[in-house]
C-alpha positions in Angstrom: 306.9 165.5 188.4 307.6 169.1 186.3 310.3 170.7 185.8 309.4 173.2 188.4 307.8 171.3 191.2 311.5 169.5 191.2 313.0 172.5 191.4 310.7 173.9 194.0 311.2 170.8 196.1 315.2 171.4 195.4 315.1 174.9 197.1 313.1 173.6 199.9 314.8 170.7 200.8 318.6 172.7 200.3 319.2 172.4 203.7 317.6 169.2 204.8 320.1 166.1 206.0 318.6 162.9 205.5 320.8 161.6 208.1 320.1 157.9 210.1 320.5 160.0 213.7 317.4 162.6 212.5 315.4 160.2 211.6 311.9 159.0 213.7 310.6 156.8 211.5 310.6 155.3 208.1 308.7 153.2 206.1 306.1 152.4 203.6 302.7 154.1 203.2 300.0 154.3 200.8 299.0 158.4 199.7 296.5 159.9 197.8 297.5 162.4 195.2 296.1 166.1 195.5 295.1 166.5 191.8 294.6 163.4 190.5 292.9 161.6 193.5 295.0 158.4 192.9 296.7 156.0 195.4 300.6 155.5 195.5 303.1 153.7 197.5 305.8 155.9 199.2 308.3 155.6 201.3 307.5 158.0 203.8 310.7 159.2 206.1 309.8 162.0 208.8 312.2 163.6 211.2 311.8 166.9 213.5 311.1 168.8 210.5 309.6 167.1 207.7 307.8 164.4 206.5 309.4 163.4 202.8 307.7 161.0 200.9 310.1 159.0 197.7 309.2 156.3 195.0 312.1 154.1 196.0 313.3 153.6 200.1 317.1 153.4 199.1 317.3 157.1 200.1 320.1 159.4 199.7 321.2 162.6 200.3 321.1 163.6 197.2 317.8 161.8 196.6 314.7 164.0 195.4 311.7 163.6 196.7 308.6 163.6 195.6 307.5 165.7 198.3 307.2 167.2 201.1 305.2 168.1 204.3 306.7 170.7 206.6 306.2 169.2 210.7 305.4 172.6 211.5 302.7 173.4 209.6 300.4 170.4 211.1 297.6 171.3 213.0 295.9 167.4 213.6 296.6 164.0 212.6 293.6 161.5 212.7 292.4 158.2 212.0 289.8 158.5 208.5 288.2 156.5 206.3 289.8 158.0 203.3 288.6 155.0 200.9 286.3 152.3 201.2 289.3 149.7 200.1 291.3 151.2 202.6 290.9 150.1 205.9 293.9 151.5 208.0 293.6 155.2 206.9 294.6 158.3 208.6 295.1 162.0 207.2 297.3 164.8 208.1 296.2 168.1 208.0 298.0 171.2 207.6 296.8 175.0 206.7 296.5 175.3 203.3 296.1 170.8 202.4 295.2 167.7 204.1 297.0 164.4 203.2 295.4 161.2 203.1 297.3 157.9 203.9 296.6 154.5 205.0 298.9 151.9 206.4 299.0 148.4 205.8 297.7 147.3 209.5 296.4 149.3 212.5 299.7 148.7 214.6 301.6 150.7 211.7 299.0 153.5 211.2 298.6 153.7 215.3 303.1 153.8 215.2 303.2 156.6 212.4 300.2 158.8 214.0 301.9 158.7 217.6 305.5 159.2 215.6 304.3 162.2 213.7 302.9 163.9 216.9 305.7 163.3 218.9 307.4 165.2 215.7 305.3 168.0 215.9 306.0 168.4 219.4 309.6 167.8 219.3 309.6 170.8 216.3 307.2 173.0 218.9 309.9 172.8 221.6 312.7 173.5 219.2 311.4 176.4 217.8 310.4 177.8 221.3 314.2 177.2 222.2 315.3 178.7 219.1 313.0 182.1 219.7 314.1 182.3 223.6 317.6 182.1 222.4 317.0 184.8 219.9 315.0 186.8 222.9 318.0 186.4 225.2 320.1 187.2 222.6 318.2 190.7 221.6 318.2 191.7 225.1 322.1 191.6 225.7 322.5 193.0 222.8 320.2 195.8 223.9 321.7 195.9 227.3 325.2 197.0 226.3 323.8 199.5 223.9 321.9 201.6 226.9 323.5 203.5 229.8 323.0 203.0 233.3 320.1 204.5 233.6 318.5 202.3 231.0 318.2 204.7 228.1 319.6 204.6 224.8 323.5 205.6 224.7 323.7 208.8 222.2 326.9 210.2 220.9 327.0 213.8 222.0 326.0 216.3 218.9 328.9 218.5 217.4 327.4 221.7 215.7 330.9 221.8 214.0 329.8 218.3 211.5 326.4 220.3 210.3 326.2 222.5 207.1 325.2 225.9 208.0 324.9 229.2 205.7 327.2 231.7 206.7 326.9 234.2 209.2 324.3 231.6 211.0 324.2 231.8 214.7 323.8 228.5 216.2 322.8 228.1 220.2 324.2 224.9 221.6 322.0 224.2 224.7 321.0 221.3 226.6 317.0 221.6 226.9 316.6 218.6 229.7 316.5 221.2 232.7 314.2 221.0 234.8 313.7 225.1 235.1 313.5 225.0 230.7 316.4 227.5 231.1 319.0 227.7 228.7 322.7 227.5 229.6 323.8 228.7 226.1 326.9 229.0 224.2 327.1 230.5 220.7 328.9 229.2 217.5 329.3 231.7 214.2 329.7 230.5 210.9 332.7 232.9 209.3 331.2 234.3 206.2 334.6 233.2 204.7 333.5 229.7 205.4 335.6 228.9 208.9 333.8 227.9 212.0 334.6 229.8 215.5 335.1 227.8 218.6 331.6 227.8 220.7 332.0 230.2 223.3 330.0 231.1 226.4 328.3 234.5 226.0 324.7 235.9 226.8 322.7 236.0 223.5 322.1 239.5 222.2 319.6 238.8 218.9 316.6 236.8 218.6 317.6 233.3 217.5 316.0 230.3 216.3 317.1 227.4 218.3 317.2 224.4 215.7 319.5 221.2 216.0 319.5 217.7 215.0 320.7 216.4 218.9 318.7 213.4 220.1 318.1 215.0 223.1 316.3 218.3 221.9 313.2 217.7 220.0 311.6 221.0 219.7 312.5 224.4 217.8 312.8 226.8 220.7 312.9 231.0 220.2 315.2 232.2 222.5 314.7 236.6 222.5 317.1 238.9 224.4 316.4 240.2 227.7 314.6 243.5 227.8 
């Protein structure tokens, strides 16, 4: 094995416990390389979420394998003839490879095809636990961020935080009503660079009604009575 397959397989396997209490089945099985289309003996260990496959069965934790299959990405395990010498064959198939093995007897090939699929259905139901969770968890998290009403919470715009050039007359109005009139107040910029305190007052000069609120997306024109 290169350099860099081991250190693939390193990266991948990071997280992975070989420990006693994961493990569904172990054992010896004969597999047929991908490149070079020759049969080797392994010593095949497969839990909820992989199958590893070693040269030697005294497995540690910090033993490296010589590969891996992920449980999840297994779409169908079936009985084959993968080689005329081999008479207990069976292949595993996954998106992108499929595996060929054979056992030494058809009690041990029927034992690792019923193990492996109870695998991939043990890894189907812990991921589907694992992405309600996370659904659950999303929606709580999006409950307490909304208001009673089921919208968004927004903190309340303060015309006071924006830049504005001076002598700029801003209208702070709310533009949900239902009659599209404006309740306005007026803040003015100083020209020495102070800001006013917003003030009611009836608007005397046309005036472009711009603002960053969340609740106002349009630029209004608000003119003064005739």
């Amino acid at each position: 094995m290169s350099f860099r397959r081991k250190k693939k397989l390193g990266s991948a396997l990071k997280n992975v416990e070989l420990q006693t209490d994961e493990v569904i089945r172990q054992g010896w099985l004969l597999k047929q390389g991908n490149r070079i289309k020759t049969w080797k003996k392994r010593w095949m260990v497969l839990n909820r979420a992989f199958l590893l496959y070693f040269k030697s069965a005294a497995v540690k934790e910090s033993t490296q394998p010589q590969g891996v299959i992920k449980i999840a990405e297994i779409r169908k395990v079936q009985i084959a003839d993968v080689h005329k010498r081999k008479k207990f064959g069976f292949e595993i198939h996954t998106r992108n490879r499929t595996y060929p093995m054979a056992a030494d007897s058809a009690s041990v090939r029927k034992a690792w095809i019923v193990s492996i699929l109870k695998a991939v259905e043990e890894n189907k139901a812990m991921r589907a636990k694992v992405k309600k969770g996370s659904a659950q968890l999303h929606k709580a998290l999006l409950s307490s961020s909304t208001g009673a009403g089921g919208k968004a919470k927004a903190a309340p715009w303060d015309p006071s935080g924006e830049d504005y050039a001076s002598g700029t007359m801003i209208i702070v109005a709310n533009s949900d009503d239902d009659d599209d009139s404006f309740d306005a107040g007026t803040m003015v910029i100083n020209p020495g660079g102070g800001r006013r305190q917003a003030r009611e007052q009836p608007t005397t000069t046309t005036t472009t009604f711009t603002t960053p609120a969340p609740w106002c997306s349009t630029t209004r024109t608000m003119s003064p009575a005739p």
